[in-house]
MARKE-585431 format. One record per residue (C-alpha): residue in one letter; y, z, x. Coordinates in steps of 0.2 Angstrom, whole numbers, plus 5000, padded with zeros to 4 digits. Layout:
@resn = A | v = Y | w = Z | u = X
...
END
This chain:
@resn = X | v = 5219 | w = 6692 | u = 5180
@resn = X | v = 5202 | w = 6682 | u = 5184
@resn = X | v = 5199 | w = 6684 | u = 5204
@resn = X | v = 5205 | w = 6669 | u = 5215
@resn = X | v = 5201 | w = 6663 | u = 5231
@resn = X | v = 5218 | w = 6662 | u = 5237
@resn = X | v = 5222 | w = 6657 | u = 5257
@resn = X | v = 5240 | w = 6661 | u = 5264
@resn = X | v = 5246 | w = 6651 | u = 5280
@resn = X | v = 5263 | w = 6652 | u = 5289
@resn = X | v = 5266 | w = 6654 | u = 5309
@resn = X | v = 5266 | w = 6674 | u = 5311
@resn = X | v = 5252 | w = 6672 | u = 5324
@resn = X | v = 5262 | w = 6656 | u = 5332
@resn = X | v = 5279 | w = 6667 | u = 5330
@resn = X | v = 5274 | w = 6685 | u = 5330
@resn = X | v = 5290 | w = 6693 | u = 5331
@resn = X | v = 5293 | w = 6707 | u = 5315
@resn = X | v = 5304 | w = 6702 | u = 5303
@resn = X | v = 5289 | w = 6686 | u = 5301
@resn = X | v = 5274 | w = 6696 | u = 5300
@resn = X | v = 5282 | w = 6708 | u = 5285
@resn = X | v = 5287 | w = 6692 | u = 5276
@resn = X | v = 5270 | w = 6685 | u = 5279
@resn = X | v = 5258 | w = 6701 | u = 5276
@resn = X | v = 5268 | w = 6705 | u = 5260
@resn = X | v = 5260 | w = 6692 | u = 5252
@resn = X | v = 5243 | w = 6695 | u = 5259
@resn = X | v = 5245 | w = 6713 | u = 5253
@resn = X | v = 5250 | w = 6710 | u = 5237
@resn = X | v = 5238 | w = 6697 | u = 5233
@resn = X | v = 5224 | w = 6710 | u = 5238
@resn = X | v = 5232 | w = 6720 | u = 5226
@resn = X | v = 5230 | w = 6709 | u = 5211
@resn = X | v = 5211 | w = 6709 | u = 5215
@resn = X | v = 5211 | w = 6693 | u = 5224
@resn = X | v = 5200 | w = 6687 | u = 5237
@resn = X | v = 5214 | w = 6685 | u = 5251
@resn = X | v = 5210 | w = 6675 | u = 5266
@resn = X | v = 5225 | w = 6671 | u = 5281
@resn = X | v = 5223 | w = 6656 | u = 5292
@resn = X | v = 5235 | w = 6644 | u = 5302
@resn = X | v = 5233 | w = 6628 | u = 5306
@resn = X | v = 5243 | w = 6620 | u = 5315
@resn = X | v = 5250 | w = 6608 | u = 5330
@resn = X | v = 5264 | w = 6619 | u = 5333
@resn = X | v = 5261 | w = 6629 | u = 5350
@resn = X | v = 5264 | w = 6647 | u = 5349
@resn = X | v = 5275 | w = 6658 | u = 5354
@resn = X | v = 5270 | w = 6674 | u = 5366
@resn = X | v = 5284 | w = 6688 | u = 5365
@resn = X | v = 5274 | w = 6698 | u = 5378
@resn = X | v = 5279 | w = 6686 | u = 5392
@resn = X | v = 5294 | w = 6675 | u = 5382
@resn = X | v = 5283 | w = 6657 | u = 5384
@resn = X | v = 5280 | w = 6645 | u = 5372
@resn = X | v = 5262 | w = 6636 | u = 5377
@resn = X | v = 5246 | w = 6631 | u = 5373
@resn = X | v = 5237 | w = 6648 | u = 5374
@resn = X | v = 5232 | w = 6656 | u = 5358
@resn = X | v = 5224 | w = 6672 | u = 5365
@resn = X | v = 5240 | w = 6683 | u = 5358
@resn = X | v = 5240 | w = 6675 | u = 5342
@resn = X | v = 5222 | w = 6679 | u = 5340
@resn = X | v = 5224 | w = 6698 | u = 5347
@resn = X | v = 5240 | w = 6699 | u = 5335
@resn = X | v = 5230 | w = 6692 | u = 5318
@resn = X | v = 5215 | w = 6703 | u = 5325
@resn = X | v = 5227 | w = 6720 | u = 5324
@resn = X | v = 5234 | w = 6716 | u = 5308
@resn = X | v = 5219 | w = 6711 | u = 5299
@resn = X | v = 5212 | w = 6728 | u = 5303
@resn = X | v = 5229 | w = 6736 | u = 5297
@resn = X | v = 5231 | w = 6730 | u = 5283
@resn = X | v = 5216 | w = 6725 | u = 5275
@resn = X | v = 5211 | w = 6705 | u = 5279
@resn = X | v = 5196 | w = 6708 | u = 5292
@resn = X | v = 5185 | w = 6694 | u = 5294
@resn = X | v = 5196 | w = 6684 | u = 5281
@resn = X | v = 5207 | w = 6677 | u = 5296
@resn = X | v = 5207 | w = 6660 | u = 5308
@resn = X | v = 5218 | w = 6653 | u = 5318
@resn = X | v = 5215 | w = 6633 | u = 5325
@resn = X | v = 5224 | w = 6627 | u = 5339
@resn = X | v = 5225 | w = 6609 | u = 5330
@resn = X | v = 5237 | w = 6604 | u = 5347
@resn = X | v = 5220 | w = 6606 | u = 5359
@resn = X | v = 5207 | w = 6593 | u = 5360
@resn = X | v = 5192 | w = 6598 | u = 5349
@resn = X | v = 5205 | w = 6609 | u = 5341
@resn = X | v = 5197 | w = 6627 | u = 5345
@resn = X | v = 5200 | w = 6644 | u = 5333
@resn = X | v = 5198 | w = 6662 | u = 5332
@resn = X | v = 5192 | w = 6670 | u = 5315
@resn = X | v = 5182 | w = 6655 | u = 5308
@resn = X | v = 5174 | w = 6641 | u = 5315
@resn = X | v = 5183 | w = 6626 | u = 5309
@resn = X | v = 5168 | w = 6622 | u = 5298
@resn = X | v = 5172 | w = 6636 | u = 5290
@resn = X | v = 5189 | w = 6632 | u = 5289
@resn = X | v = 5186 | w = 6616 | u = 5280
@resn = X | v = 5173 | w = 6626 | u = 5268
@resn = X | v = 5189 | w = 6638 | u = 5262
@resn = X | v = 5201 | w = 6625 | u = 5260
@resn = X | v = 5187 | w = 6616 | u = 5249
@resn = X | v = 5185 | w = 6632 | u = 5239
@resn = X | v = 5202 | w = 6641 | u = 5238
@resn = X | v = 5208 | w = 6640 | u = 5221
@resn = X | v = 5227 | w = 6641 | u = 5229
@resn = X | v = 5234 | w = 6638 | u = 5245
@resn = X | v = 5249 | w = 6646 | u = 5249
@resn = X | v = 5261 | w = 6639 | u = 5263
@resn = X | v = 5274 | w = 6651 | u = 5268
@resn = X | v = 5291 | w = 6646 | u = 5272
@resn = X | v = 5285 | w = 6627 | u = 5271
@resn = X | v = 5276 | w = 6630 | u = 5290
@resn = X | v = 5261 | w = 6622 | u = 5286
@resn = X | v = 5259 | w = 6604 | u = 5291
@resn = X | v = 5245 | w = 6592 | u = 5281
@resn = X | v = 5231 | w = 6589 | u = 5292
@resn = X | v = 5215 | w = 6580 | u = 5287
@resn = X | v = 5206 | w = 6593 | u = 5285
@resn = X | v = 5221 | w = 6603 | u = 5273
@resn = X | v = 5226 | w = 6586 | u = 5263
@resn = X | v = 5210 | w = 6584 | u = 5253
@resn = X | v = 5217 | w = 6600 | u = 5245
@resn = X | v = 5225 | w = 6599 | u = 5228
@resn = X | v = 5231 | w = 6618 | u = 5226
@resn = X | v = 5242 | w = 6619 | u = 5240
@resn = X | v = 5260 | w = 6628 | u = 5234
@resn = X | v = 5274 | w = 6625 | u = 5244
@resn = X | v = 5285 | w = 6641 | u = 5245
@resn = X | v = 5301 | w = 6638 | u = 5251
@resn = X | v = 5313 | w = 6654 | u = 5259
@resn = X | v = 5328 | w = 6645 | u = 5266
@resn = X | v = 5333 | w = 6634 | u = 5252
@resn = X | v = 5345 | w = 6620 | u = 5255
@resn = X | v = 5340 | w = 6609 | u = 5269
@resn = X | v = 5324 | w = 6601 | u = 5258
@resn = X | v = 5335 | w = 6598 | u = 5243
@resn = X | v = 5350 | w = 6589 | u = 5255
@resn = X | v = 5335 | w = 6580 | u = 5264
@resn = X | v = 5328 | w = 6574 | u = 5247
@resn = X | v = 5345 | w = 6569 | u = 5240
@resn = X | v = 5348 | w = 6558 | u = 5257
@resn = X | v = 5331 | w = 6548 | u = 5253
@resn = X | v = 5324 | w = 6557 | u = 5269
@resn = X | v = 5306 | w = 6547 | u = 5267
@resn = X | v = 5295 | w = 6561 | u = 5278
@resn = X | v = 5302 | w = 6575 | u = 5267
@resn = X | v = 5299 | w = 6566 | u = 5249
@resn = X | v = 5281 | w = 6561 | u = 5257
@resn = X | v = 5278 | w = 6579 | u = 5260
@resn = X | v = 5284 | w = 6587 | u = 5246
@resn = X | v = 5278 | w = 6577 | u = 5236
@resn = X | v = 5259 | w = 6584 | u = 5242
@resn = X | v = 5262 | w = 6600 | u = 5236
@resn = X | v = 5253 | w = 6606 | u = 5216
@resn = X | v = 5272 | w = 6617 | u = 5214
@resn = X | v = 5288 | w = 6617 | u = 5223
@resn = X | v = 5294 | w = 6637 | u = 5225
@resn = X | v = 5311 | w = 6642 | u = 5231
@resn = X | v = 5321 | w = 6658 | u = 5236
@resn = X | v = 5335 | w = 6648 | u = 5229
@resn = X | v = 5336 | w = 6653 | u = 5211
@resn = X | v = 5349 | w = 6640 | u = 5208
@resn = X | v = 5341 | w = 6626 | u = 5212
@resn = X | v = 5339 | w = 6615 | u = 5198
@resn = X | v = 5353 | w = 6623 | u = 5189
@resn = X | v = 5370 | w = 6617 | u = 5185
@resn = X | v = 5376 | w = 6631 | u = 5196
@resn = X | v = 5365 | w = 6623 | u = 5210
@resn = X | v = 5377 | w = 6606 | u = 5219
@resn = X | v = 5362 | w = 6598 | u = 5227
@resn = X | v = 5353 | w = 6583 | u = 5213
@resn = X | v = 5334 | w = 6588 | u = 5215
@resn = X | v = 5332 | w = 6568 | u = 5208
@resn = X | v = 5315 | w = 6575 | u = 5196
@resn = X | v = 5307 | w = 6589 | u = 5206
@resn = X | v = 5303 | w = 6605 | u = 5200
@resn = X | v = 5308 | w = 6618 | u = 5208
@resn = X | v = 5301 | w = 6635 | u = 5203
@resn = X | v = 5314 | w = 6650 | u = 5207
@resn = X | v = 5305 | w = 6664 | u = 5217
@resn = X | v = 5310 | w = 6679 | u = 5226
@resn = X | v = 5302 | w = 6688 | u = 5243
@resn = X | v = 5287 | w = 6700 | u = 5238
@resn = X | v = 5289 | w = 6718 | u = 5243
@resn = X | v = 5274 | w = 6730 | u = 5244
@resn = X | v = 5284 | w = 6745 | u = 5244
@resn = X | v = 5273 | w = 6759 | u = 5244
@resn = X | v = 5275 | w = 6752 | u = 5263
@resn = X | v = 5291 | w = 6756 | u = 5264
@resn = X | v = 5292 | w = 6771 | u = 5255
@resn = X | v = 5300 | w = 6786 | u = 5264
@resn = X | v = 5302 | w = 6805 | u = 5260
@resn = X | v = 5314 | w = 6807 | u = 5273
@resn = X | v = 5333 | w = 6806 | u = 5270
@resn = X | v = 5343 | w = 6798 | u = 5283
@resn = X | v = 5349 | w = 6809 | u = 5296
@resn = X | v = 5369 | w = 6813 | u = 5297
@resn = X | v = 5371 | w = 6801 | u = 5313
@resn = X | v = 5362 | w = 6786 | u = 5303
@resn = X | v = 5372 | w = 6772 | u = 5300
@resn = X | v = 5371 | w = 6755 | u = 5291
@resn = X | v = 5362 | w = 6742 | u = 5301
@resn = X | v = 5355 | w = 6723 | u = 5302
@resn = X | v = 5343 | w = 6715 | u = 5313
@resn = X | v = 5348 | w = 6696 | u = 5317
@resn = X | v = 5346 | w = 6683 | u = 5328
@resn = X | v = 5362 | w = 6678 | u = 5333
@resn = X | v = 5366 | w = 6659 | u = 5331
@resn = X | v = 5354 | w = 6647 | u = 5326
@resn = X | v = 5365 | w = 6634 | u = 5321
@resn = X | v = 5357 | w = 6617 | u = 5327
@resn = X | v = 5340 | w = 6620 | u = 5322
@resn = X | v = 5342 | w = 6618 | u = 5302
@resn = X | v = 5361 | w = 6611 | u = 5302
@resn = X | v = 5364 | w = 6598 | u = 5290
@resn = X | v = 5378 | w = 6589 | u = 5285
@resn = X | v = 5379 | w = 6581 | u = 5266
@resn = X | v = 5393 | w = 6571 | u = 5257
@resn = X | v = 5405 | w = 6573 | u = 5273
@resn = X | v = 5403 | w = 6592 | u = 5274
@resn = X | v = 5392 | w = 6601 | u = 5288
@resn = X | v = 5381 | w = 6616 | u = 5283
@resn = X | v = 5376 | w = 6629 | u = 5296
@resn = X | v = 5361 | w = 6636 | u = 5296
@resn = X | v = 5368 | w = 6652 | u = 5306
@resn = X | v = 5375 | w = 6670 | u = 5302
@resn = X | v = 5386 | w = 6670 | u = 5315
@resn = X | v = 5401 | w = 6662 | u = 5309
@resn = X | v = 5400 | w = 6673 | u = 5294
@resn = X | v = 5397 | w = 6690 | u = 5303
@resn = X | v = 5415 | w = 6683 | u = 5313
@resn = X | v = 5423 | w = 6682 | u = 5294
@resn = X | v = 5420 | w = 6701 | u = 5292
@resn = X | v = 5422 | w = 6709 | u = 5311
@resn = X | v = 5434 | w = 6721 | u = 5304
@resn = X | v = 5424 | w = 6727 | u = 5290
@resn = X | v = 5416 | w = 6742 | u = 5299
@resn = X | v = 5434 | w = 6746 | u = 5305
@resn = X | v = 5443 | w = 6744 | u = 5287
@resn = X | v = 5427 | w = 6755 | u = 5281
@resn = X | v = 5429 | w = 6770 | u = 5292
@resn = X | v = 5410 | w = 6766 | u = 5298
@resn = X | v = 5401 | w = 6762 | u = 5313
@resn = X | v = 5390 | w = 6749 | u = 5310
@resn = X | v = 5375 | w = 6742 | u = 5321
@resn = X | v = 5366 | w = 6726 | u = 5323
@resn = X | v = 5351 | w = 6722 | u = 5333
@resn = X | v = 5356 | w = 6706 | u = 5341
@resn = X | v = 5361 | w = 6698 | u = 5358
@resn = X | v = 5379 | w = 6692 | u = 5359
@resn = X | v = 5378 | w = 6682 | u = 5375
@resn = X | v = 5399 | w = 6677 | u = 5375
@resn = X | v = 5408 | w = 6693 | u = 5382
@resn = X | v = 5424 | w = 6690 | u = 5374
@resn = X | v = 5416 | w = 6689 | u = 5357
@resn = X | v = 5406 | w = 6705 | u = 5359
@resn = X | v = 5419 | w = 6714 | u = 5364
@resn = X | v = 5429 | w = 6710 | u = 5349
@resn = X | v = 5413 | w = 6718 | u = 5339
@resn = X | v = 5414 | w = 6731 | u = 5347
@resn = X | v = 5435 | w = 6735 | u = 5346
@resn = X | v = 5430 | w = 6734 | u = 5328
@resn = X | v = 5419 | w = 6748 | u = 5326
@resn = X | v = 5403 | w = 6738 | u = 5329
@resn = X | v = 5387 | w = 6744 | u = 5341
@resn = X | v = 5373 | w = 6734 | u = 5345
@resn = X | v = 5355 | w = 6737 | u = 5350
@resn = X | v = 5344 | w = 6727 | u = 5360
@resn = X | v = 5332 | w = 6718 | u = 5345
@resn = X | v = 5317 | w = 6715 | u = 5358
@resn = X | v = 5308 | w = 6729 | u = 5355
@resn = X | v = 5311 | w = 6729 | u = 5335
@resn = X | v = 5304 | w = 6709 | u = 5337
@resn = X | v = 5288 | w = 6714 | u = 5346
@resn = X | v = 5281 | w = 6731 | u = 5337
@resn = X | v = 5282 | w = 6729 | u = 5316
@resn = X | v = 5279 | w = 6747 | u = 5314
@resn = X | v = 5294 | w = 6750 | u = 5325
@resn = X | v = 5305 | w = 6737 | u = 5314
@resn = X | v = 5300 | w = 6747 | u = 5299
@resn = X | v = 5306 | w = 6764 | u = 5307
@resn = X | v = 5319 | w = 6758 | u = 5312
@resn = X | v = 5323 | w = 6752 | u = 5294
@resn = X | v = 5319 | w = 6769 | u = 5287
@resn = X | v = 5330 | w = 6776 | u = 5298
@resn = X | v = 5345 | w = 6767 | u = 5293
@resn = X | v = 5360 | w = 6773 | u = 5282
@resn = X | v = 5357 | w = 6757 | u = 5274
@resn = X | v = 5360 | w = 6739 | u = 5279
@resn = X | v = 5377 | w = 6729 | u = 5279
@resn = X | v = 5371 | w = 6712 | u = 5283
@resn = X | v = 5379 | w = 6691 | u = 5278
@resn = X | v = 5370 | w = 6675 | u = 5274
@resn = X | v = 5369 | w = 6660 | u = 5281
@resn = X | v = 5383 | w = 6648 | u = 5280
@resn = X | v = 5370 | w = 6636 | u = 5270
@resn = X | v = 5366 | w = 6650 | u = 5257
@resn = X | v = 5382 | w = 6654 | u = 5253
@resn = X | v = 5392 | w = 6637 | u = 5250
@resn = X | v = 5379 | w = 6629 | u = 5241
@resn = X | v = 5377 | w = 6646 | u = 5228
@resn = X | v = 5358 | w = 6648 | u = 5232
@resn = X | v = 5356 | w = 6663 | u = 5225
@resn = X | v = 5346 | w = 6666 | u = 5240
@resn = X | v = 5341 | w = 6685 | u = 5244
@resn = X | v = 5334 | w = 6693 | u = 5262
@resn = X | v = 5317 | w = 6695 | u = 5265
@resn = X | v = 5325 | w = 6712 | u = 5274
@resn = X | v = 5337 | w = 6716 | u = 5263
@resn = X | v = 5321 | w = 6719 | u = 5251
@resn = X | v = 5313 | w = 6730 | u = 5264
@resn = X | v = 5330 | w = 6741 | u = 5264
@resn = X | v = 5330 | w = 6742 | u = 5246
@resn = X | v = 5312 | w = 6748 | u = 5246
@resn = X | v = 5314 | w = 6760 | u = 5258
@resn = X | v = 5327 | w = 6770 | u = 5249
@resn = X | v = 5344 | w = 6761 | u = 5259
@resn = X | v = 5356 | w = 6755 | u = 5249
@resn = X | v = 5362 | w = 6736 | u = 5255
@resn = X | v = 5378 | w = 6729 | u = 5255
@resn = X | v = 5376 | w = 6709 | u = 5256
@resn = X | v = 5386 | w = 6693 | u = 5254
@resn = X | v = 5387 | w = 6685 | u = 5238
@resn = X | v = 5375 | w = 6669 | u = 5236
@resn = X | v = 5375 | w = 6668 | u = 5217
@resn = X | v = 5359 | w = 6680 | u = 5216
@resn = X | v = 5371 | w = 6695 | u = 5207
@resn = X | v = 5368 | w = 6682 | u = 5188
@resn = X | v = 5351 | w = 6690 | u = 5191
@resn = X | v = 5352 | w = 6704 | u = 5196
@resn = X | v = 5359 | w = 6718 | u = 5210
@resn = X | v = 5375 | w = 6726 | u = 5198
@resn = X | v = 5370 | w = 6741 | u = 5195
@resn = X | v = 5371 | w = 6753 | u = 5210
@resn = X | v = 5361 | w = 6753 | u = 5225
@resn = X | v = 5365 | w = 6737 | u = 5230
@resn = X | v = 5381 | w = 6728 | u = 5232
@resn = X | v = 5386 | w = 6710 | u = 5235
@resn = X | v = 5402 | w = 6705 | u = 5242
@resn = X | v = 5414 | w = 6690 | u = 5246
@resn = X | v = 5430 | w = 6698 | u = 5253
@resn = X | v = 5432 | w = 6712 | u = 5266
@resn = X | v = 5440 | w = 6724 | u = 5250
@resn = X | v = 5421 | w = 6722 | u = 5244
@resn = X | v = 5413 | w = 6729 | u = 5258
@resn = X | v = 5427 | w = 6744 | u = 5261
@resn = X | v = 5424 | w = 6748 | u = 5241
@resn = X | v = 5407 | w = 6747 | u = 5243
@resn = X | v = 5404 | w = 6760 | u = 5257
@resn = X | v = 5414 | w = 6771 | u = 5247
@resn = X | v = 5404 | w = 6773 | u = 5234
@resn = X | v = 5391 | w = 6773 | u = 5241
@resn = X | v = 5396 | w = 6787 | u = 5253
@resn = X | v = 5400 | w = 6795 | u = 5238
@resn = X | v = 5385 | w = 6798 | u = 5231
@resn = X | v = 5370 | w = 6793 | u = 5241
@resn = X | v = 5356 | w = 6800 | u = 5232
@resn = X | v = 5362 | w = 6791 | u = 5218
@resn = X | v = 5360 | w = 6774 | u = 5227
@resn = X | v = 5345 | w = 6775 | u = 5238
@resn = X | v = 5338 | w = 6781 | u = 5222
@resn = X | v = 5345 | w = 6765 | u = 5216
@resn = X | v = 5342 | w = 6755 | u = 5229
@resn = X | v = 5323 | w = 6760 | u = 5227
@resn = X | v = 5323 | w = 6755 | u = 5209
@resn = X | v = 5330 | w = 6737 | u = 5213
@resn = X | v = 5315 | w = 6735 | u = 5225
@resn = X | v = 5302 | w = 6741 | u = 5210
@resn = X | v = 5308 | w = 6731 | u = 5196
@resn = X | v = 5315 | w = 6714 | u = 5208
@resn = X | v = 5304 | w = 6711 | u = 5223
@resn = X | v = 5287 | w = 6722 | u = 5219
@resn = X | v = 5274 | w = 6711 | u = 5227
@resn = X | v = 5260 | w = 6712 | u = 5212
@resn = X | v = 5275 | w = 6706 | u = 5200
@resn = X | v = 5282 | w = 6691 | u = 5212
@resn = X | v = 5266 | w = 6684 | u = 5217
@resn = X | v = 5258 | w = 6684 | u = 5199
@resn = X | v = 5272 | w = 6676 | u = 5192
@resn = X | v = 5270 | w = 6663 | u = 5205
@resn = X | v = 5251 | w = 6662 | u = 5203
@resn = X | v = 5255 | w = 6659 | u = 5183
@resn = X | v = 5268 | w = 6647 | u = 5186
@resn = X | v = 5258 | w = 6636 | u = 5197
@resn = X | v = 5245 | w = 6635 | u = 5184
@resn = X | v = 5228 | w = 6641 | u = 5196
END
């Protein structure tokens, strides 16, 4: 592959908790793999988020320490900027806004994570900007309702990418009324997750989550609502753990007593999620030191048969942990041959830890292999570079 000049932009400075920066870095690491020439910027009017003091305001020292740190880490030195675009004058770190403009003139793609990225006037006389979508749903309701600002800003993007593999299929309930939606998945470096290390006896499977964020992408679409919230599904299976003989943990704060304690009378612990969200390297351990991960979908994903798979879920897999996830339709592509399991009843997840316990060198091995062959970075992203014709 001839290389490119390719500039990545999503919000992990602006929202630097964990789970965000892998998502975001394993792009940026990947496309350095293929060779290209990789560069990370964000540019935005959003104000960013501090987890050091929990304040959301106008300061962008932290984002620029964060980008600083995981440039040197993981490759991307002096190919970084950030541009507070919501300050008179709009000041950065990393570049000079000149420079800024001079990268988004040269870049042969421009890749906006996660659909972050508003247009600007400096970033809308780019042509090469690919819109890549990890929480499908919401855009394809939006677009179906005639919601104006949503078909004006799609529509500014060269190609349309979505987690969702069935959008656009007959499997897919949602019209997409003429756009062309490109099926993608999460990239996975996972030589960055790889682990010698077998989990210890006292492991157990585990999740991170945030708890309920219903509210934020909620929709409702010919009289039915979507949630865009785990919570209500983690409350279907409370007694998996239980029916399962396990322990299982999740990183998450449960404000309503009543409900925690039902977790908990059902063989659920939890841990606080602060410090996973503020150190990656930590977030990865503690990844690695899982059994393996036992996690749901969001309501969103799952009624409208997404295909939708965690970003997570494919650090698990690539670090040797078997996954037990709900069903979203992604088991037509792959995920049915050991190492991973998807599930739609609690009989599911009971069967599932069996096996598993059964033979667990057999499915982290497995679980390994659906990492290698499903989410490895270099394969993902040059598919996406291919399909979007740069």
């Amino acid at each position: 592959m001839k290389r490119k000049r390719i500039i990545v932009m999503g919000f992990m400075g602006s929202c630097p908790i964990a789970g965000v920066i892998w998502q975001h870095v394993h792009y940026i690491v990947g496309l350095q793999q293929l060779g290209h020439e990789v560069y990370y910027i964000e540019d935005s009017a959003r104000l960013p988020y501090n987890p050091e003091t929990f304040e959301v305001n106008d300061e962008f020292d932290y984002a620029a320490k964060i980008l600083a740190r995981l440039a040197s880490d993981f490759g991307f030195e002096k190919r970084w900027a950030y541009c507070a675009r919501y300050l008179p004058k709009n000041p950065t770190a990393g570049f000079s806004i000149k420079k800024i403009r001079q990268l988004y003139s040269d870049a042969d793609a421009i890749l906006n994570i996660c659909g972050a990225q508003e247009f600007n006037e400096d970033l809308a006389k780019s042509d090469r900007v690919l819109y890549v979508e990890s929480d499908p749903g919401v855009e394809q309701i939006k677009i179906d309702k005639r919601t104006r600002s949503t078909i004006d800003y799609l529509g500014r993007h060269r190609a349309l990418f979505t987690f969702g593999e069935n959008v656009g299929t007959k499997k897919f309930p949602v019209p997409t009324h003429g756009l062309n939606w490109l099926p993608t998945r999460q990239p996975v470096v996972t030589d960055l997750w790889k682990t010698n290390h077998s989990p210890s006896r006292a492991a157990v499977f585990t999740s991170v989550a945030n708890w309920s964020t219903s509210g934020l992408k909620d929709i409702t679409w010919r009289g039915e609502k979507y949630l865009w919230s785990k919570s209500r599904e983690f409350l279907r299976f409370v007694a998996a753990p239980k029916k399962s003989g396990e322990t299982f943990e999740l990183a998450t704060d449960i404000k309503d007593k009543k409900m925690h304690e039902k977790f908990l009378r059902n063989n659920w612990r939890f841990r606080s999620p602060h410090d996973l969200s503020a150190n990656y390297w930590l977030y990865r351990n503690y990844i690695q030191r899982s059994k393996g991960e036992f996690t749901v979908a969001k309501d969103q994903y799952v009624r409208l048969n997404t295909a939708w798979f965690s970003d997570r879920s494919g650090c698990y897999l690539a670090a040797g942990r078997p996954v037990i996830i709900q069903e979203t339709g992604f088991t037509q592509y792959y995920g049915t041959a050991g190492g991973l399991f998807a599930f739609r009843s609690l009989n599911e997840i009971v069967d599932a830890v069996k096996e598993i316990n059964g033979d667990y060198k057999k499915h982290s091995r497995a679980a390994r292999s659906v990492a290698r062959e499903i989410f490895e970075a270099k394969t993902v992203l040059k598919s996406l570079i291919d399909r979007a014709g740069i």
